[in-house]
N, C-alpha and C positions, 0 to 999 in steps of 0.2 A: 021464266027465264027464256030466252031467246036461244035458237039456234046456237048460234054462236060465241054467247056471253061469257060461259066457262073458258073459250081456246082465248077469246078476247083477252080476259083476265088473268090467265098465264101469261101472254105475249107481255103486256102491261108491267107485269114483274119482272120479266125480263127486260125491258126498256128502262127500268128504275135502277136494276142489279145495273146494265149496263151505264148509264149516266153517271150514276155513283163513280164510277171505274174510272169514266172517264178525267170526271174530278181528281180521283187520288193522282191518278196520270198527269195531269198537269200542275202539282204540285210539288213535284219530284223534282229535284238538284240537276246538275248539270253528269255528263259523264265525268269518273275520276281523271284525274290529269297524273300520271306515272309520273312524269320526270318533276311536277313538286312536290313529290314525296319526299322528307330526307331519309326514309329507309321503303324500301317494298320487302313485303313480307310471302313468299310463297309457301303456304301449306302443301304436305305431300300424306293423303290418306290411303293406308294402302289397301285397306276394305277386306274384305274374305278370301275363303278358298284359295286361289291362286296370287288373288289382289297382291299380297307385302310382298310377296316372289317378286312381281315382274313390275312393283311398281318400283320396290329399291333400284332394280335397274337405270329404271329411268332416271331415276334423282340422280347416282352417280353419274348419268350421264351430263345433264343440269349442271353438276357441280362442277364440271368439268370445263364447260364451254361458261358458266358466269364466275368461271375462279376471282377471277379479275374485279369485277365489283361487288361480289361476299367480302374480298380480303379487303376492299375500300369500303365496306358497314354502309354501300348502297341497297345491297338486297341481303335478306336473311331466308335462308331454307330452311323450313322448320318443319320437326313430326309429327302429325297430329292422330293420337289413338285413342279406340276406341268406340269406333264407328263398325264394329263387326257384330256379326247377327246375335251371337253369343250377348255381349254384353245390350247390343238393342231388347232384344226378348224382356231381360232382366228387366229394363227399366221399364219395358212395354211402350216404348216411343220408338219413331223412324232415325229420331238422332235425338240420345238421350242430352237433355239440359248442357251437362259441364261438357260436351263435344259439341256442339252447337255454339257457345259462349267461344269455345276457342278457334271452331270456324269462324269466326265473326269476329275476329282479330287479323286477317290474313285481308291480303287484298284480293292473291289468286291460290284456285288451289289446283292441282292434280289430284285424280282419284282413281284409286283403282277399282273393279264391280264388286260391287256389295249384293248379297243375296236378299231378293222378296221373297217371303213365304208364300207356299200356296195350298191347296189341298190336299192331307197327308202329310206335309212337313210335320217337325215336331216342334216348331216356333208357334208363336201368336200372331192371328192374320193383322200384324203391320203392316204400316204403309211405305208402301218404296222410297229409301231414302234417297232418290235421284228425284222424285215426284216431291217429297219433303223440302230438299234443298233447293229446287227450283222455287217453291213458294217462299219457301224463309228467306231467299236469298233477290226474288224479283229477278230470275234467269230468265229475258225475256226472248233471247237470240242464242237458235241451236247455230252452229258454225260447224261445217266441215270444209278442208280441204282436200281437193285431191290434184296427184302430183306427176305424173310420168314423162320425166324428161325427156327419152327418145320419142316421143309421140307430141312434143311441144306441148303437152298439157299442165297448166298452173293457174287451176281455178279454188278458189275461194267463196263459200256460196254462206249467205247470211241468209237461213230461214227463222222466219217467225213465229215464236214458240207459243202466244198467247191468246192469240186473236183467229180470225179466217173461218174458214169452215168447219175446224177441229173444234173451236173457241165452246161452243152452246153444241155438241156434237150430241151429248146425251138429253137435252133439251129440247129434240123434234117432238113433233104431234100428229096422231094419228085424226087427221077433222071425221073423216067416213071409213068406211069399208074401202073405201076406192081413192081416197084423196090423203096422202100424207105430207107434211110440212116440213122441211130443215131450217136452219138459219145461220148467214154468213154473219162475222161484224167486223168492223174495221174501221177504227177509230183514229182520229188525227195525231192525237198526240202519240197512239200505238204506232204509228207506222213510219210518224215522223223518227222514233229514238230507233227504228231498225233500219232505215236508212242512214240514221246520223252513224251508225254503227259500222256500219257500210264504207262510209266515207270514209270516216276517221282509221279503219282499219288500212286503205286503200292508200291514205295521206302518208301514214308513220311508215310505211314497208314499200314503198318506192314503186306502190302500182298505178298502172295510166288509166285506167278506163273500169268505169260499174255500168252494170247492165241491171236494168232492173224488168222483169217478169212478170208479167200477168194477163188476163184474158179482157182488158178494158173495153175490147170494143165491142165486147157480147156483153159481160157483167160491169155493167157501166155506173152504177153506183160504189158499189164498196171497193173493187178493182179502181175501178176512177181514181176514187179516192187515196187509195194506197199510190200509185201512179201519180199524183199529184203534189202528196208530200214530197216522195220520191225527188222530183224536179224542182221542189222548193230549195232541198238541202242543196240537190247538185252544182245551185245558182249559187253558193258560198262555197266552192271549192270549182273554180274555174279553169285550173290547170288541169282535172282531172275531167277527162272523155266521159261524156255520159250518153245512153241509150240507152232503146226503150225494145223486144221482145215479146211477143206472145208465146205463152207458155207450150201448146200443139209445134209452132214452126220450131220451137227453144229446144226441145226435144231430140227434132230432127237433125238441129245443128252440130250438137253436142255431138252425134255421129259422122258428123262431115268434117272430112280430115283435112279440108283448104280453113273452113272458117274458124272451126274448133279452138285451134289455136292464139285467136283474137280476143275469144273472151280470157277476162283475168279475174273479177269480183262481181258473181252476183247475190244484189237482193231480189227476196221475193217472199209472199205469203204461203201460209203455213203447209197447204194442200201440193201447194205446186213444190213448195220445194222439198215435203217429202218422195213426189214421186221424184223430180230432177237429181236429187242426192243420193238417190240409189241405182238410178240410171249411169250417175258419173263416178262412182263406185266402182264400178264394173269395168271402168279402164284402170284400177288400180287392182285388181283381183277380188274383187266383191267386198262386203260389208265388213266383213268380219278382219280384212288389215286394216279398218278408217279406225282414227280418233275422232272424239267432236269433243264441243264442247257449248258451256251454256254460259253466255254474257247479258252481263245487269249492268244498269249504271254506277254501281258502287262492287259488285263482286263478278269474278269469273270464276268457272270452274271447268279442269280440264280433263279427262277420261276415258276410259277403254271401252268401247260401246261392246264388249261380248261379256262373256257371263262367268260367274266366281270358279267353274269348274272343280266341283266339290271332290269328283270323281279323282281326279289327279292327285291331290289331296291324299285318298285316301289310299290310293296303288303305290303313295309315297313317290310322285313324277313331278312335284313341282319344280322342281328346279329344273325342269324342261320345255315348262310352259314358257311360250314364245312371250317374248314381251315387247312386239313391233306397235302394238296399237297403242299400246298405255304412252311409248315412245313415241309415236308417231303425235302423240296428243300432247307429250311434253312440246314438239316441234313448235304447235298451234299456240299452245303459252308462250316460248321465247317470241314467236310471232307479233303476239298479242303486245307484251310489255314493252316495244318496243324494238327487240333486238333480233332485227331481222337478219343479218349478216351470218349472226348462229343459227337462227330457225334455218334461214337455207342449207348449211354446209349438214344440218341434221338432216332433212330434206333428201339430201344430196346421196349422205351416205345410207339411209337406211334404202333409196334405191338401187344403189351399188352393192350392199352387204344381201339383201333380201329377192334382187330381181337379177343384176347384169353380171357381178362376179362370182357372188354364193361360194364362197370359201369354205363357209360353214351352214350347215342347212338346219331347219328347227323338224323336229319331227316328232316334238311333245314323248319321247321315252328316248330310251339310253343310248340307241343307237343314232343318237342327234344330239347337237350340242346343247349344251344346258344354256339358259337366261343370261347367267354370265358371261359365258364363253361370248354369246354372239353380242353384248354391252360392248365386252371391249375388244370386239372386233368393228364396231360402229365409231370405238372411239380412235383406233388405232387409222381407221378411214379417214376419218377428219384430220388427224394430226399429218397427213399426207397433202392434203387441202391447200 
């Protein structure tokens, strides 16, 4: 055997693994179309720990801004239980069968965190049912926005969940003592649907202009690439401003308080826009006030990116647990289906309740309003609106 016959023949399985991919990838339907639905179905999972606290919130608040088309049997708000680590354990799945069956009835959902086991729990080592539903469900585009009015900021950043340099991340090779390998990939049809995602977010919510990110003119094949679909899609939405960014200058910009304010929707691939998304985080109060959320061509799902807070739970504080993010993520759902007029005034007021007037402050215990308290002091905001 040669030198190099064994890394050959790994590499070789990867170029099969990925060709395969590529195939199911182009195989795949068009994005759902919302408005031919005759009913949309939103799931609301409230998950662990703190999850049902602060995600009823959120739904009241849902319920509140889409009264209008529930009571017209356009959209239906529905519960979905069952999804808590208790009953996962039992089943030993990350989302036992008949909870999955009735995810898979909904077109979008909201979620509140669900707990992973780890070492020392007293669960079974499952698998993260946020890694689970990403795969069941082909969540291929992580989406955050962030939002701060007095600073002109109203970006919307469509990173890609599936592909890049995360894609084969546990799949490097060590060739020698001194020479190690990674590997990026970025495929057409992959990059085309995070573009087209892109757009079509940017078309239904009355944005001008996608920036799309990447490093093309050093990483000129697979960046290329992504960059090229990129400008495919933009050539069939001609009303909408497109440009193009290198991700080092993208960086910069996002700090510069003349240009900052230009951009509105970027895509970009997986690497860059984890670091860009936590960069722009940070003008909203860091990670832990963002929602995200994860869009397929047939499902979304929307979420509180922090963690079940088991502790609170247990001190008997949940009804103090802040419920801005899980909100913030309901925002990115009204966003998504359409109804931007709501996502904004939600937008709107969870900057007014949580940044510029604080009426009421969350301070997770008793000397802080509880979940409810600050629900319908976001909704009494809007009814101002």
């Amino acid at each position: 055997m040669g030198k190099y016959d064994l890394f050959l023949q790994r590499f070789e399985q990867l170029l099969e693994q990925q060709d395969a991919r590529v195939q199911r990838l182009k195989s795949e339907g068009d994005f759902i179309d919302y408005k031919s639905l005759d009913k949309l179905i939103i799931g609301v999972i409230g998950g662990d720990g703190i999850g049902p606290m602060i995600t009823k919130q959120a739904q009241r608040i849902m319920e509140f801004l889409l009264k209008k088309p529930v009571e017209e049997g356009k959209i239906e708000i529905r519960t979905i239980e069952g999804l808590t680590i208790e009953n996962r354990a039992a089943c030993n799945k990350a989302i036992p069968d008949d909870v999955l069956a009735e995810i898979k009835k909904c077109h979008v959902l909201l979620k509140g965190p669900t707990t992973t086991p780890q070492k020392g729990d007293p669960w079974p080592n499952i698998e993260s049912a946020n890694v689970a539903m990403r795969k069941e469900l082909d969540l291929f585009a992580n989406v955050r926005p962030v939002k701060v009015e007095e600073q002109g900021i109203d970006w919307t950043f469509f990173r890609e969940n599936t592909e890049g340099a995360y894609a084969l991340g546990s799949q490097g090779m060590n060739i020698t003592e001194d020479l190690a390998f990674d590997f990026k990939v970025i495929t057409s049809p992959g990059a085309e649907r995070i573009a087209r995602a892109a757009f079509d977010f940017a078309d239904k919510n009355g944005k001008t202009r996608v920036t799309a990110v990447t490093k093309a003119n050093v990483i000129k094949t697979t960046d290329g690439k992504f960059l090229e679909e990129c400008r495919k899609v933009a050539a069939e939405y001609p009303h909408i401003t497109f440009d193009e960014w290198y991700i080092d200058i993208m960086t910069a910009k996002l700090v510069d308080e003349k240009r900052r304010k230009d951009f509105q929707v970027v895509v970009l691939p997986n690497l860059y826009g984890d670091i860009l998304t936590d960069e722009a985080a940070e003008f909203q109060g860091g990670v832990g006030t963002a929602g995200s959320s994860n869009i397929g061509k047939r499902y979304a799902m929307f979420e509180a990116i922090h963690g079940s807070a088991p502790r609170m739970v247990r001190e008997g504080r949940a009804q103090y647990a802040d419920p801005s993010s899980v909100i913030r993520a309901a925002a990115m759902l009204l966003a998504h289906i359409g109804y931007a007029e709501e996502a904004d005034k939600l937008y709107a007021a969870l900057d007014i309740c949580g940044n510029r007037e604080r009426k009421l402050v969350m301070t997770g215990r008793d000397d802080g309003a509880t979940g409810e308290e600050f629900a319908d002091y976001i909704m009494a905001t809007i009814e101002t609106m």
